[in-house]
TITIDO-36280 format. One line per 3 residues: number of its first residue (from 1); their letters; for each residue y, x, z of C-alpha. Coordinates in steps of 0.25 Angstrom, whole numbers, plus 5000, padded with zeros to 4 digits. Layout:
BEGIN
NUM	A	Y:X:Z ~ ...
***
This chain:
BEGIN
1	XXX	5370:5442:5237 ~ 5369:5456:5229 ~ 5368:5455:5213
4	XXX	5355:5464:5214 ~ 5347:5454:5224 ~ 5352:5444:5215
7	XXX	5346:5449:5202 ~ 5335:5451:5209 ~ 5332:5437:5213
10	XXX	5336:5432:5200 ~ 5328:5440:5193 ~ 5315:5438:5200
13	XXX	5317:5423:5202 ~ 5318:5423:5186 ~ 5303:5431:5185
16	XXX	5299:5419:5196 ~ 5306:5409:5187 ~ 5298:5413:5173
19	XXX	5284:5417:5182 ~ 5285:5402:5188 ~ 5289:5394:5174
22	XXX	5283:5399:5161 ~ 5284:5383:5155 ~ 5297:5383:5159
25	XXX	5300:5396:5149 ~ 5292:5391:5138 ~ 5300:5379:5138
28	XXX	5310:5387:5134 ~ 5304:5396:5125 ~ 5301:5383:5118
31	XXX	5312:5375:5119 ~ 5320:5382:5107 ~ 5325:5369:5101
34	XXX	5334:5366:5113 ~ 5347:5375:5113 ~ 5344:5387:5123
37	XXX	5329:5377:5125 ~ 5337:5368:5133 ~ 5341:5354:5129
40	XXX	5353:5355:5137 ~ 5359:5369:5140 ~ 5363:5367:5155
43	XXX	5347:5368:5157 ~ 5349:5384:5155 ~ 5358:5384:5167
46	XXX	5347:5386:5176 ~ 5345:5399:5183 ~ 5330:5403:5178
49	XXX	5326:5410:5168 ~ 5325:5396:5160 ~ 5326:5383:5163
52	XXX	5315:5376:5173 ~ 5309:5364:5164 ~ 5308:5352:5172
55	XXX	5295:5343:5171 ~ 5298:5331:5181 ~ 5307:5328:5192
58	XXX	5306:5318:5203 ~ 5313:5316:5216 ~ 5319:5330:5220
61	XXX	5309:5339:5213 ~ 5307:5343:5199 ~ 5295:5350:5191
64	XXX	5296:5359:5180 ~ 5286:5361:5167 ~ 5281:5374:5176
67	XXX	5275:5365:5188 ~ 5287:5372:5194 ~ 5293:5361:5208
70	XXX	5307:5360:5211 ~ 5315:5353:5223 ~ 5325:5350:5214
73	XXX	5341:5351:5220 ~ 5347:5352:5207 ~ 5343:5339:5203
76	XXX	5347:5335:5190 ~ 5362:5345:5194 ~ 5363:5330:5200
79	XXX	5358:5321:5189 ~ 5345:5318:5200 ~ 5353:5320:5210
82	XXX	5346:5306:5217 ~ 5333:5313:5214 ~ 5325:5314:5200
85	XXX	5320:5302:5194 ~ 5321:5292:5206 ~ 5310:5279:5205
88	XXX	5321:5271:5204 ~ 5328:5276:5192 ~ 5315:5279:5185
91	XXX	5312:5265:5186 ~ 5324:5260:5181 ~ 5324:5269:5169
94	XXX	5310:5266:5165 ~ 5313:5251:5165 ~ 5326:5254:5157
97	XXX	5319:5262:5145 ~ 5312:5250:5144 ~ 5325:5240:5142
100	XXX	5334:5252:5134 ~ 5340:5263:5136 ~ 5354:5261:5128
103	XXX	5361:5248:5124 ~ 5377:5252:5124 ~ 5377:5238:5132
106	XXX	5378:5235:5147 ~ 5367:5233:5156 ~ 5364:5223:5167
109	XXX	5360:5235:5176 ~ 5375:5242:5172 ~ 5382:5230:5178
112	XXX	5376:5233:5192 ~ 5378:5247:5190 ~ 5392:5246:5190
115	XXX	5391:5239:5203 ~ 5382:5250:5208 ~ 5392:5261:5204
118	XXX	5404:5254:5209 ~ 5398:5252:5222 ~ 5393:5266:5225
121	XXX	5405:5274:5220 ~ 5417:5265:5224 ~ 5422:5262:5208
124	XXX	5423:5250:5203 ~ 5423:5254:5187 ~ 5412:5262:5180
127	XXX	5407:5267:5166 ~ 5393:5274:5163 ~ 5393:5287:5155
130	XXX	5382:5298:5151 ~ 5386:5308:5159 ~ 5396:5313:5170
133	XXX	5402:5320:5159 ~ 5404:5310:5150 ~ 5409:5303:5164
136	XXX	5419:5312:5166 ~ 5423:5312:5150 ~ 5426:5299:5152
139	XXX	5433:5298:5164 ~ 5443:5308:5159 ~ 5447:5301:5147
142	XXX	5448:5287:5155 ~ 5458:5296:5163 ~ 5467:5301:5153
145	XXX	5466:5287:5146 ~ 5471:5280:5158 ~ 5482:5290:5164
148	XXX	5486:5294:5151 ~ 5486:5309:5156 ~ 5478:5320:5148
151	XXX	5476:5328:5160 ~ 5464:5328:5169 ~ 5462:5339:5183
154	XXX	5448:5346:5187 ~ 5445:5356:5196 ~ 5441:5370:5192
157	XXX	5426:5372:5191 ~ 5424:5358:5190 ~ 5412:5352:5181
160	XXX	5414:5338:5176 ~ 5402:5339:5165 ~ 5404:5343:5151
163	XXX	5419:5336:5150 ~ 5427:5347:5143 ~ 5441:5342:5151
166	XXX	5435:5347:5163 ~ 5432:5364:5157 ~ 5444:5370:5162
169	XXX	5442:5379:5174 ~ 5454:5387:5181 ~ 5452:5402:5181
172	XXX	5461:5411:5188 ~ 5469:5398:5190 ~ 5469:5396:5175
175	XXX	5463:5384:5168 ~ 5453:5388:5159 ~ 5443:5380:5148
178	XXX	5429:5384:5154 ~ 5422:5393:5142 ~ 5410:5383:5146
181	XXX	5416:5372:5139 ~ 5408:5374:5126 ~ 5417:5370:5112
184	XXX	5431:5367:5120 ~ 5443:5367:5110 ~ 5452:5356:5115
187	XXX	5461:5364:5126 ~ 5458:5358:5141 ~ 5470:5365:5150
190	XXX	5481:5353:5145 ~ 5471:5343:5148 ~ 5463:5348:5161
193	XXX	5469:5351:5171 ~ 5460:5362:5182 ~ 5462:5366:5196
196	XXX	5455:5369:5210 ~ 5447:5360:5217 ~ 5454:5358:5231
199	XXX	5467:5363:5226 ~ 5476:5353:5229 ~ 5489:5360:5226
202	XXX	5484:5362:5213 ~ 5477:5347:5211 ~ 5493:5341:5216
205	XXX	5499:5349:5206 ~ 5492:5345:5194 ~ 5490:5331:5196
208	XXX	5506:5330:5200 ~ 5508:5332:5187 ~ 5505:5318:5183
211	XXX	5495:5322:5171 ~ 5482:5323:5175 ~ 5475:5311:5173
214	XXX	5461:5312:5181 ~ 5458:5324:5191 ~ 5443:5326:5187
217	XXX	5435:5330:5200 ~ 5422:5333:5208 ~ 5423:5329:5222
220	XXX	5417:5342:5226 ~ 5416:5352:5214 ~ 5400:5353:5212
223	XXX	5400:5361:5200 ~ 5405:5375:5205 ~ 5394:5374:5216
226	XXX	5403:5364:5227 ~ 5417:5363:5231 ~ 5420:5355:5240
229	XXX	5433:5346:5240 ~ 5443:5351:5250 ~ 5446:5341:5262
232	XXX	5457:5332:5256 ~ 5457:5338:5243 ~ 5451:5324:5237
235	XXX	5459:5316:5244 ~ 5471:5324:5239 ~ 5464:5323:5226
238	XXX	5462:5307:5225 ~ 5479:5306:5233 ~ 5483:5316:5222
241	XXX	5478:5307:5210 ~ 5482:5296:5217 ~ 5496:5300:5216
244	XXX	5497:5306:5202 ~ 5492:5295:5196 ~ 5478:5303:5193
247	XXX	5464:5300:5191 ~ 5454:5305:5201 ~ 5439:5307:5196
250	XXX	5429:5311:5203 ~ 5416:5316:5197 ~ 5404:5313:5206
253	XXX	5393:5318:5198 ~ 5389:5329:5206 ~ 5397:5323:5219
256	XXX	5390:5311:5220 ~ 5379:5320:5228 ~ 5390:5318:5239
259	XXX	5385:5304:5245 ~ 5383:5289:5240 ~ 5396:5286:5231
262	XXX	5400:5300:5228 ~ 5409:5309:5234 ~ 5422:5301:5233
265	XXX	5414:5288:5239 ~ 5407:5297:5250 ~ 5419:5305:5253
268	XXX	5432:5301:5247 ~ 5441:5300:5238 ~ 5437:5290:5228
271	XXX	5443:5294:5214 ~ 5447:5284:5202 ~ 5435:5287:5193
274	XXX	5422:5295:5196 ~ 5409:5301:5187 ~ 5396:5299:5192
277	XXX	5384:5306:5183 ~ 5370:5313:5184 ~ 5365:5306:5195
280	XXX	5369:5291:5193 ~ 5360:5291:5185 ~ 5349:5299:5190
283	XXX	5347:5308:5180 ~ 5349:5297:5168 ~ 5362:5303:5161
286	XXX	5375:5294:5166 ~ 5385:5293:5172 ~ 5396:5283:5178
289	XXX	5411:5285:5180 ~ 5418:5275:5188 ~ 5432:5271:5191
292	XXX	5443:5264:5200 ~ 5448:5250:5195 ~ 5462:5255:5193
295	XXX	5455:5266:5183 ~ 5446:5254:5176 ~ 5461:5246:5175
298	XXX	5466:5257:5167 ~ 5454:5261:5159 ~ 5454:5246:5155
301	XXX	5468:5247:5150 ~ 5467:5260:5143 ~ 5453:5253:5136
304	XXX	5463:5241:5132 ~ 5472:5249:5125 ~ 5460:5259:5119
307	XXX	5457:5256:5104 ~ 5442:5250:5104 ~ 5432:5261:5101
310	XXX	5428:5275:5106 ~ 5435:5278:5119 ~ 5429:5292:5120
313	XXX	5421:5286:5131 ~ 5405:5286:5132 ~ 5395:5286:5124
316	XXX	5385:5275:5118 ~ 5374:5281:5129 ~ 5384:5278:5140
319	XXX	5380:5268:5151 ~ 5366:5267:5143 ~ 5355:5258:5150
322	XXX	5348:5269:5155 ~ 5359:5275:5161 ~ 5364:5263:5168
325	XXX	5349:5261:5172 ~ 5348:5274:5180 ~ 5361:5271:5187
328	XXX	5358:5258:5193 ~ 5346:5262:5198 ~ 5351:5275:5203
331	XXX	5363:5267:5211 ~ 5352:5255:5215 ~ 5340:5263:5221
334	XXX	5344:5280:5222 ~ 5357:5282:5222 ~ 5360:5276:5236
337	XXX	5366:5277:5250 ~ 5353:5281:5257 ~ 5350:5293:5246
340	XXX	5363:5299:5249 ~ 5357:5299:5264 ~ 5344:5306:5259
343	XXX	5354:5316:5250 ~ 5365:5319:5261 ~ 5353:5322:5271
346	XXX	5345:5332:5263 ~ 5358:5338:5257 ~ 5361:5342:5272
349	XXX	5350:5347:5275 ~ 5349:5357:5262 ~ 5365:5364:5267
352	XXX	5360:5365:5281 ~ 5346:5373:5275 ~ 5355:5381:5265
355	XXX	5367:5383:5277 ~ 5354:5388:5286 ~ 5348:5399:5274
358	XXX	5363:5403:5271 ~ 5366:5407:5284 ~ 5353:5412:5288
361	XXX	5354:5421:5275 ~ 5367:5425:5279 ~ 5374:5421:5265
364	XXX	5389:5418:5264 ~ 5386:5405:5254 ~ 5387:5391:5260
367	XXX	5383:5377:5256 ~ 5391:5366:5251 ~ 5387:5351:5251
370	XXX	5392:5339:5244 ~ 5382:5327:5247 ~ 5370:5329:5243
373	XXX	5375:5341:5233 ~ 5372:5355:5240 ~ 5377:5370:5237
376	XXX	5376:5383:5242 ~ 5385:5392:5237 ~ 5385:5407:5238
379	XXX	5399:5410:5242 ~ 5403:5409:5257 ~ 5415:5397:5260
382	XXX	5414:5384:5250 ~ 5423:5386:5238 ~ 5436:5379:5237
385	XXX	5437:5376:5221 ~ 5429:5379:5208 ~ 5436:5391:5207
388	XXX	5430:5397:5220 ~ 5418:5391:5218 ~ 5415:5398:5206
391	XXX	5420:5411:5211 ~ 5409:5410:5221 ~ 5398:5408:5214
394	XXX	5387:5417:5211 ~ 5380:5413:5199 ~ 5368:5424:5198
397	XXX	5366:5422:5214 ~ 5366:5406:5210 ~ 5356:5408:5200
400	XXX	5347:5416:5206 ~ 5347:5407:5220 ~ 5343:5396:5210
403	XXX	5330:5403:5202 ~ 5327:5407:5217 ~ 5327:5394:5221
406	XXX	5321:5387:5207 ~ 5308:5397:5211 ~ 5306:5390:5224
409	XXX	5306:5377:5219 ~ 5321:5373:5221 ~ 5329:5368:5210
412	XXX	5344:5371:5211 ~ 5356:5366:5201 ~ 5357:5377:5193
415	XXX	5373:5378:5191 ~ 5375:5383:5206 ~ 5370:5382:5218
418	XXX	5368:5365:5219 ~ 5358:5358:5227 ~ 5355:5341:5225
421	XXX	5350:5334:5237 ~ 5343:5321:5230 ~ 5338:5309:5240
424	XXX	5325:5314:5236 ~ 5327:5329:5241 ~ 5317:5331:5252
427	XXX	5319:5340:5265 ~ 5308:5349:5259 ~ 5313:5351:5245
430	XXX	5327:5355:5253 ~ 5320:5363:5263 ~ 5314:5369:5251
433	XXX	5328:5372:5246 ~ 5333:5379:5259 ~ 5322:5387:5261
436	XXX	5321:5393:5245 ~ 5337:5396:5248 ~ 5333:5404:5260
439	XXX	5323:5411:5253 ~ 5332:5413:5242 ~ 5344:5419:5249
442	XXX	5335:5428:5257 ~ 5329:5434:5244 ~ 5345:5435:5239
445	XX	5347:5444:5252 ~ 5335:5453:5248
***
């Protein structure tokens, strides 16, 4: 695509964007008391001009304070990944603010939870957090504690929420701190240790050296558009870990889109310890982190040998009655077998629609799928590691497919090019989808 037609695209979308939302500036205008008018600044990470301001959501579908309509594939960036507000966890929910919200006790219903957990990922041991990130926080240090190393191993271009361990990228081979990471002072490279994803030269020689306590990993990276694992790689991976005497987690909150139990259930390997977040809960903030047996025997042992008081660990809001509400009712009546069906189905359906426009339109991009999670990314062959991935992408071509497509009714993620199939995602809304891509590629061609 050339710079000009770009440009052009982008700036004609935006003067659609502002004719189309006038409510949507005014918020804005108005909202001076929230730091650049949002009450959390990722809402300023959308393409338009400013931020769409959602008025309800139900289903696969959400309405702004404009009147505006939207199929909705970004879905929450996976938090209503089942759907928005399904009947089933608003009941629950409802019923709960009723009984509390908050005890710092245990529930009856967190009891059967567990059960529930256990049963659909394969891990017999679980705890309940806030977040992913908090999930992952956690993790690390149950890791270090129990191996007694310092030293965890991600992949470059990973994203494993705000958890500073995981901020070091390599560039030009060379691990670096991200410049994103707002505030750092403590020095990561002695304790983090970076490399490519589907390297396994590179993974063999770090974990050889009998220091790293847990490799810290997506299944698929999801969070430089998607890199697929390359066969064997995590069956090397999970031999690897096996024979270093390392710790193999896996972070399934954006990788559970890939079928019922995640992607190491659906797919294999199964790691030692996993993070589930945003859509356990249906959009209720939580998130669970589960582990092997052998991992609860040594996290028992290093508790009985922990002074009581702080661990580091938690918060007072973690595992809070609400939160445990939305789970089990999530795990009993949405999150099931025969959703997965509904979400595999349309999810096939959306990359033959966008293979179909791509090559019709003549474009050297190509679609890459992961469950019920889709991308199309605008480089020819898939990428092979986060550094190629964000090599190939084209962030003002990105941003003006989105505004494109947020014009038309269609509601992308809007850190790359990520489409959400939810159970509740119709034909049409998909249809709807392939045919605003089309009309967008054909207008990029112009």
């Amino acid at each position: 695509m050339a710079a000009g037609a770009i440009a052009r695209v982008a700036e004609r979308e935006a003067e659609r964007f502002r004719a189309a939302n006038p409510r949507a500036f005014a918020h804005h205008a108005a909202a001076t008391g929230w730091f650049q008018s949002v009450p959390f600044h990722w809402m300023r990470d959308w393409p338009s001009p400013v931020p769409i301001v959602a008025a309800t959501a139900k289903d696969a579908a959400l309405t702004s304070i404009d009147g505006q309509r939207y199929d909705d594939f970004c879905l929450g960036d996976t938090a209503s990944l089942f759907g928005h507000s399904p009947a089933a966890l608003a009941a629950a929910l409802a019923q709960q603010a009723h009984e509390g919200l908050s005890y710092m006790l245990p529930t009856e219903r967190g009891a059967a939870l567990s059960e529930k957990l256990a049963a659909m990922f394969g891990l017999p041991q679980w705890q309940v957090t806030t977040t992913a990130s908090e999930a992952n926080r956690a993790v690390i240090r149950w890791c270090r504690g129990i191996s007694g190393r310092t030293k965890i191993l991600t992949f470059n271009g990973a994203y494993h929420g705000a958890v500073d361990d995981a901020f070091v990228d390599l560039k030009g081979g060379v691990p670096t701190m991200r410049a994103s990471l707002v505030g750092q002072v403590h020095d990561l490279h002695g304790t983090t240790t970076v490399i490519e994803f589907n390297d396994g030269d590179a993974l063999a020689a770090a974990l050889n050296g009998g220091d790293i306590a847990c490799v810290l990993a997506e299944p698929v990276m999801t969070n430089v558009g998607m890199v697929r694992d390359a066969p064997g790689f995590l069956h090397k991976l999970r031999a690897l870990c096996d024979e270093t005497g390392t710790l193999l987690v896996f972070d399934e909150t954006h990788t559970i889109s890939s079928g019922y139990g995640g992607h190491g259930v659906t797919h294999g390997p199964k790691p030692d310890l996993m993070v589930v977040g945003k859509s356990i809960g249906g959009g209720v903030p939580c998130a669970v982190y589960g582990f092997s047996a052998a991992v609860a025997e040594r996290m028992a042992a290093l508790n009985a040998l922990r002074p009581d008081g702080h661990s580091g660990i938690g918060t007072t809001l973690s595992a809070n009655a609400l939160a445990i509400t939305a789970m089990d009712a999530m795990l009993s009546d949405v999150i099931t077998p025969a959703a997965y069906d509904l979400m595999l189905c349309g999810a096939a359906r959306l990359v033959a629609g966008l293979e179909q426009e791509i090559a019709a339109a003549g474009l050297d991009w190509h679609v890459t799928q992961v469950g019920a999670r889709v991308e199309f990314l605008t480089c020819p062959t898939p990428p092979r590691n986060g550094g190629e991935a964000k090599s190939a992408m084209h962030p003002e071509l990105e941003a003006a497919i989105h505004l494109f497509l947020a014009n038309r009714g269609i509601l992308l993620a809007p850190f790359h090019n990520m489409m959400l199939v939810s159970p509740v995602t119709g034909d049409d809304q998909i249809d709807r989808l392939v045919g605003a891509f089309a009309d967008c590629a054909s207008v990029l061609k112009e």
